[in-house]
Structure formats: C-alpha cells, structure tokens
ZAMI-30627 format. One line per 5 residues: number of its first residue (from 1); their letters; for each residue x, y, z of N, C-alpha, C. Coordinates in Angstrom, 2 decimals, padded with zeros to 5 digits. Each point is the difference from the previous one (the first is absolute). Layout:
REM residues N
NUM> a> X,Y,Z,X,Y,Z,X,Y,Z; ...
//
This chain:
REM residues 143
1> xxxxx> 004.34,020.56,-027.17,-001.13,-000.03,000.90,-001.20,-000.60,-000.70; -000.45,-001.19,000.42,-001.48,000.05,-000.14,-001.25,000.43,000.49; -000.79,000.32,-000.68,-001.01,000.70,-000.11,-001.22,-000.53,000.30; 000.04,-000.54,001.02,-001.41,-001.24,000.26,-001.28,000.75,000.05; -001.38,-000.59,-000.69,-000.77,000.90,-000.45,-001.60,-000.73,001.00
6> xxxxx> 000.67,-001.22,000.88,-000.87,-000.52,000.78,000.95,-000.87,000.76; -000.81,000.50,001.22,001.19,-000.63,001.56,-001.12,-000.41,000.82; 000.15,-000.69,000.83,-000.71,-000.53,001.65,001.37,000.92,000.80; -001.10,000.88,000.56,000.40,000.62,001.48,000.20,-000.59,000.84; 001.07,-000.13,000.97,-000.01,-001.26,000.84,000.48,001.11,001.39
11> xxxxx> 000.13,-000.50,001.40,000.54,000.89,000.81,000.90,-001.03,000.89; 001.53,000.34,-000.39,001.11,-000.91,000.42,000.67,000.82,000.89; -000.23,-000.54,001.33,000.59,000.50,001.21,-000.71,001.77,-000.19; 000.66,001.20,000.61,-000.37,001.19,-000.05,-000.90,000.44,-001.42; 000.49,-000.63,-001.11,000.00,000.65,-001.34,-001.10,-000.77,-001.04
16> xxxxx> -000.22,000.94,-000.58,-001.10,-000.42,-001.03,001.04,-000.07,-001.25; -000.20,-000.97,-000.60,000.84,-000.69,-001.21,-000.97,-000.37,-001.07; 000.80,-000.24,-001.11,-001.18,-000.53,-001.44,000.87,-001.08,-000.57; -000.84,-001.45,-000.60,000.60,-000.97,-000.11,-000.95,000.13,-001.76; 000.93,000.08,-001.13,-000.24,000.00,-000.94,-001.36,-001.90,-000.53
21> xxxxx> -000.72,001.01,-000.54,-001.05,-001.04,000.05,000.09,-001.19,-000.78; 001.21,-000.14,-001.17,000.46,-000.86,-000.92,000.72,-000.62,000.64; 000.62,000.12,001.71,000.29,-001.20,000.61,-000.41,-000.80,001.27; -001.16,000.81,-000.33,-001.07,-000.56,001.67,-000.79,-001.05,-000.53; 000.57,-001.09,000.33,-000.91,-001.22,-000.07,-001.02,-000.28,000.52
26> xxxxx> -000.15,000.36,001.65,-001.06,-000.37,000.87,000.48,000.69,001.42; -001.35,000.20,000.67,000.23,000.53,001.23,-000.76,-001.49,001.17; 000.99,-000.04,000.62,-000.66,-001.10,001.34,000.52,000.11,000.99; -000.95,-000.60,001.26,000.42,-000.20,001.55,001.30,-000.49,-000.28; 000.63,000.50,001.17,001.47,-000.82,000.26,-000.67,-001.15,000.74
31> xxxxx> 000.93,-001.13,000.04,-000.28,-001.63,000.63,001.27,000.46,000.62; 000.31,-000.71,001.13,000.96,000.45,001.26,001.21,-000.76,-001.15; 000.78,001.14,000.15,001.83,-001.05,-001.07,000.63,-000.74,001.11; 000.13,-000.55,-001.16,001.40,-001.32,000.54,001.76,000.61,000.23; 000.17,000.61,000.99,001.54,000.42,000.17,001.36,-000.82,-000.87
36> xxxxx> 000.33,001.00,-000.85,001.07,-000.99,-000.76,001.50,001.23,000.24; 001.17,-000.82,000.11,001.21,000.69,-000.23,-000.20,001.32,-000.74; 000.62,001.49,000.28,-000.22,000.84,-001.43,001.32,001.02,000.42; -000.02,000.58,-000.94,000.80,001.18,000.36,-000.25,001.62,000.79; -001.41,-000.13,-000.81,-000.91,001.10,000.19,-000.63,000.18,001.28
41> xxxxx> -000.45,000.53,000.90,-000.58,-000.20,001.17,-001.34,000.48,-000.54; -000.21,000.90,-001.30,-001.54,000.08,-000.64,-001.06,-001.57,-000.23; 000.84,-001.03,-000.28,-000.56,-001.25,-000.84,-000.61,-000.67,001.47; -000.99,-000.04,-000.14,-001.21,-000.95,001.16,000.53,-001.53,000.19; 000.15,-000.67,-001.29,000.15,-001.15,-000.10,-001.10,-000.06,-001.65
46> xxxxx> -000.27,-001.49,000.03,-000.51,000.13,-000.84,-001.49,-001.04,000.35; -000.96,000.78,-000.98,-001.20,-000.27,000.19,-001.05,-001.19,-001.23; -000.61,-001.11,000.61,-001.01,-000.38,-001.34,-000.64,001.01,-000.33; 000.28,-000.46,-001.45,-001.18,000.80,-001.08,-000.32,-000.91,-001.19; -001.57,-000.43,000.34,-000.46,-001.33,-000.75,000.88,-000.77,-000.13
51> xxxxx> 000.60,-000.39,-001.15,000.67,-001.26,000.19,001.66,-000.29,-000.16; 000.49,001.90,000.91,001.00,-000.18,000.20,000.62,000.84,001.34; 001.29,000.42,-000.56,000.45,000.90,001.45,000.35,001.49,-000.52; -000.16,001.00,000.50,000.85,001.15,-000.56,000.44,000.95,001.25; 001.13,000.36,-000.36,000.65,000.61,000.98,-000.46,001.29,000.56
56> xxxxx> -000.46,000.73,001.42,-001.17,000.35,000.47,001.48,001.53,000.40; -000.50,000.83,-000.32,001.17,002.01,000.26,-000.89,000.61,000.75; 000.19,000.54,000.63,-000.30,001.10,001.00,000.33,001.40,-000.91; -000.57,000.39,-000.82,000.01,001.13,-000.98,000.64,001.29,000.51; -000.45,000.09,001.09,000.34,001.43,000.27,001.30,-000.43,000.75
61> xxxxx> 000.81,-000.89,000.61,001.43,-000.30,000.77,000.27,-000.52,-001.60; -000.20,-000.43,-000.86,000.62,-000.34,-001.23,000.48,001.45,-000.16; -000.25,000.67,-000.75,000.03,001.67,-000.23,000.65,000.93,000.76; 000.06,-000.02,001.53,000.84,000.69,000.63,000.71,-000.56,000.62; 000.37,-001.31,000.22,000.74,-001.02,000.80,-000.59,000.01,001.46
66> xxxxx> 000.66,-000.44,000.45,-000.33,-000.63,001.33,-001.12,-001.11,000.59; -000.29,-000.13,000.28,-001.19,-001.29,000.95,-000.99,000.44,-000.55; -000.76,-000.80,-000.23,-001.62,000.51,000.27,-000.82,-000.71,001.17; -000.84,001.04,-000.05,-000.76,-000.50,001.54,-000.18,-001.32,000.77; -000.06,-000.12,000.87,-000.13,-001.29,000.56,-001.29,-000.78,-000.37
71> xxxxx> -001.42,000.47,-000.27,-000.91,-000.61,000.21,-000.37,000.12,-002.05; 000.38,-001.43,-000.17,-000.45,000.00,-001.70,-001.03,000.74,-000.05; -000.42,000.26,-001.49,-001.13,000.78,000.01,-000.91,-001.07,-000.89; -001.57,000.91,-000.37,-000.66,-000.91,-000.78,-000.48,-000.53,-001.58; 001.05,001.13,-000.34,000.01,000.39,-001.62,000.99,-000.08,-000.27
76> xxxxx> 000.15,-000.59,-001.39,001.34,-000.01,-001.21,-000.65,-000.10,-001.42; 000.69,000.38,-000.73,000.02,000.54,-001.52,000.92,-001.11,-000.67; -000.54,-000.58,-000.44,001.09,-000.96,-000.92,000.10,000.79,-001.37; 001.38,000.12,-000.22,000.71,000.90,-001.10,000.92,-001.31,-000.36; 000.14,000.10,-001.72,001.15,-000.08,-000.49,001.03,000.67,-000.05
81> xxxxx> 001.19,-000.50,000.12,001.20,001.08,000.30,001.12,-001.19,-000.62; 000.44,000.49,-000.52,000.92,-000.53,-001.19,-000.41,-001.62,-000.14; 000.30,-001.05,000.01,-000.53,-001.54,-000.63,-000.94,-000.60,000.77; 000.04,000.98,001.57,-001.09,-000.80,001.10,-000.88,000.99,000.68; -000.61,-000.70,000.48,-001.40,000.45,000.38,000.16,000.03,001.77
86> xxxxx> -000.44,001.88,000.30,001.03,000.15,001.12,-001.77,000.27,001.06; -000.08,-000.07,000.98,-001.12,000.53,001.39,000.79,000.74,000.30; -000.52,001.45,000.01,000.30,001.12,000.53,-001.07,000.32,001.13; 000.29,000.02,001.08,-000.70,000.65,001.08,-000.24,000.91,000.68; -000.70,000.19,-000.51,-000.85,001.74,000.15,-000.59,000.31,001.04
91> xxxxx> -000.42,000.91,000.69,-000.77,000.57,000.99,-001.27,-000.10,-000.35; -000.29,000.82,-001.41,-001.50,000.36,-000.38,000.36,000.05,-001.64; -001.21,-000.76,-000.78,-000.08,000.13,-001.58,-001.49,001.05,-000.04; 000.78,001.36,-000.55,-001.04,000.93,000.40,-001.25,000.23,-001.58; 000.97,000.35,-001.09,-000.71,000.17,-001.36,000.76,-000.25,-001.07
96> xxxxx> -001.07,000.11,-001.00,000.73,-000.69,-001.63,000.33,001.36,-000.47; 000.92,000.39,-000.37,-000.16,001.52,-000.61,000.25,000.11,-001.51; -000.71,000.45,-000.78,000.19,-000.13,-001.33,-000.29,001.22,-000.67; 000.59,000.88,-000.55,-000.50,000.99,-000.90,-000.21,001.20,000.72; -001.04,-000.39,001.23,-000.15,001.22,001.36,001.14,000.83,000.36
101> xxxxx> 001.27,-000.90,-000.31,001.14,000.65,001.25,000.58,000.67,-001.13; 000.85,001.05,000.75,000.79,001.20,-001.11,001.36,-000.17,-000.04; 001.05,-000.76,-001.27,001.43,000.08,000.09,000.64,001.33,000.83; 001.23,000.04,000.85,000.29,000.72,000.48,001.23,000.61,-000.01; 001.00,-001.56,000.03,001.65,-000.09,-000.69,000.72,-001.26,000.90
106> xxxxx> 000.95,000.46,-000.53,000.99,-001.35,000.22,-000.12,000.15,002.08; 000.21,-001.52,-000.27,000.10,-000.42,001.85,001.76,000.64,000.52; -000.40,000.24,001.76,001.07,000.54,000.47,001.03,-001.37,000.57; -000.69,-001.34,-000.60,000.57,-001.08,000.38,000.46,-001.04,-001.17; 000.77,-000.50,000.07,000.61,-000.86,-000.70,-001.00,-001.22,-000.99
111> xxxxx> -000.74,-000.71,001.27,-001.21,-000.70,000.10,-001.05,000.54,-000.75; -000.24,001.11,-000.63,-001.41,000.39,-000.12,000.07,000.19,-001.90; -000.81,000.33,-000.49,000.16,-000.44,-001.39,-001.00,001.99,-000.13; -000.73,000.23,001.11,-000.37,001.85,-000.61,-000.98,-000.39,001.19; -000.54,001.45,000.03,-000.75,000.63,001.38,-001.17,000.65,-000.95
116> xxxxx> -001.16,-000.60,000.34,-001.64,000.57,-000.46,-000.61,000.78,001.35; -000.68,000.38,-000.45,-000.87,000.70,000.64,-001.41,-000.60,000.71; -000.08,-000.53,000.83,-001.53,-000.41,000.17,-001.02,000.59,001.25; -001.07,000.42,-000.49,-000.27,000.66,000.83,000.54,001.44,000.42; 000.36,000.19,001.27,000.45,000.85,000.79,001.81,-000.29,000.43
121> xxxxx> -000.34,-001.70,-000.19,001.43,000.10,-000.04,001.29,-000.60,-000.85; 001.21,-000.03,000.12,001.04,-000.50,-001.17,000.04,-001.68,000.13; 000.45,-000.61,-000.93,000.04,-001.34,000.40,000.99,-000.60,-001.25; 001.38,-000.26,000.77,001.06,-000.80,-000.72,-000.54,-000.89,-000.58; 000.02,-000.57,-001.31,-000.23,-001.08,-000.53,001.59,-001.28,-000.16
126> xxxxx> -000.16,-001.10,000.64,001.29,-000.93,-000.23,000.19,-000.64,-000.85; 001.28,000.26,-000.37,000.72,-000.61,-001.23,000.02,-001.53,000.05; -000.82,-000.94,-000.06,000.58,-001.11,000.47,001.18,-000.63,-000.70; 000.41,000.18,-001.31,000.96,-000.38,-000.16,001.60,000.09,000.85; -000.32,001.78,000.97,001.29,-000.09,000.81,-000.36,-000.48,001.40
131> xxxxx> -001.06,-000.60,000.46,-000.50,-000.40,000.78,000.22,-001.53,000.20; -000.01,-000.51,-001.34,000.55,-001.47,-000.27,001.52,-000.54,000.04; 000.79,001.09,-000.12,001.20,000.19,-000.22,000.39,-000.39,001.85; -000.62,001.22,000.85,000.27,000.02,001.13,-000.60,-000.82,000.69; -000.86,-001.16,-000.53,-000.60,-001.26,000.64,000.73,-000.92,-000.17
136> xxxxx> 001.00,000.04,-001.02,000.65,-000.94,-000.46,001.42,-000.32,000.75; 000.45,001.60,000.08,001.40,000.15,000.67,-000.18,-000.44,001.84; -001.35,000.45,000.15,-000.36,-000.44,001.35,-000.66,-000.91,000.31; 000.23,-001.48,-001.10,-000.32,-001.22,000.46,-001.13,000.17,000.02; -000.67,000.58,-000.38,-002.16,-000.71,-000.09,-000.55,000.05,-001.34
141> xxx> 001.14,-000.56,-000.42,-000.82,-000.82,-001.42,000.07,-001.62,000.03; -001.26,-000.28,000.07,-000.37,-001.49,000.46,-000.35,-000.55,-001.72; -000.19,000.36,-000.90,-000.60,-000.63,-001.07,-001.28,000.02,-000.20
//
C-alpha cells in the first residue's frame, strides 16, 4: 500500500476520490472529444491538449464500469498513469489535501492504494499504477 501524504480530492460520479499529487499534472476544461474505436465505454474519445491529444475517461464509469453520463462534463485532471498522460473526468476538483487528512487503512477496493480521513469524511485514495493497468487492458491508452 502506498501511503500518499498529498492528494487532489476529486468527486467521480457518486464518490469523492484522491488522485496522488506526484501524478497530477494539470487540471483543465474538457474541449468536446473526438469519438475513437475503444473497448471501454468509460473512454470519451480523445481530447487536444496543447500540442497534442490525450485520451479523455469518465473516472467514475472507469472505476465501476458501465457508461458514463450522457452530457460530458467540464473538468478533467490530467494524470500520468503508467508511460501516458491520461484526462480523467471528474464531476468536481474539490481540495489539495496534505498533512490535514488522517491515515485510516487499507482500501476496500482493489483500485485504491489506502483510505484518509478528510474532514468529516473517508476518501479512497487511487492507485494509479492499477488504474493504468486497467486503462490499458481497456484500450485507453493513447500514448
């Protein structure tokens, strides 16, 4: 388990999630994606970002499968996740949490790397390394 000691709170579909801060590159508007072949029904398509493309997830249907909503949303988190640089699309990027939040223990999910404390309430932190794994097997790794 890692022990991430600073996360961005993010809120993906129902759930408040933590995206370890050593792989959050940048947070930006989604630009409407370009529909490409996938496996995944999470992967948008893929989106410019400056002076390239990166493949655009629906975070919270990444994580529990199925569709995500019909109407894109207006936020994504560009994360590294194993060699490429992934848009995760979020609902809401809520806070930076660092030091504030209280270790709690290991996640009840596969995906999660440990569960802090913030606030009032719990908040899975994601492993992205097994997150990359399952981007990979499900076709939305664009490079």
């Amino acid at each position: 388990m890692v022990k991430a000691t600073s996360f961005l709170v993010v809120q993906a579909g129902a759930e408040r999630v933590g995206l370890g801060l050593e792989a959050v590159r940048e947070v930006v508007d989604v630009v409407p994606p370009r529909p490409v072949p996938a496996k995944t029904g999470a992967l948008r398509g893929v989106m410019p970002l400056h002076d390239r493309h990166v493949s655009l997830l629906h975070l919270g249907a990444l994580l529990h499968g199925g569709r995500p909503p019909e109407q894109v949303g207006d936020t994504a988190v560009v994360v590294k996740v194993g060699r490429a640089s992934v848009a995760l699309e979020v609902e809401g990027v809520e806070d930076v949490s660092d030091r504030s939040a209280a270790w709690v223990g290991s996640p009840p999910v596969a995906w999660g790397s440990g569960v802090w404390q913030v606030g009032d309430d719990l908040v899975t932190v994601l492993d992205l390394g097994v997150l990359a794994e399952r981007i990979q097997e499900q076709g939305g790794d664009n490079g």
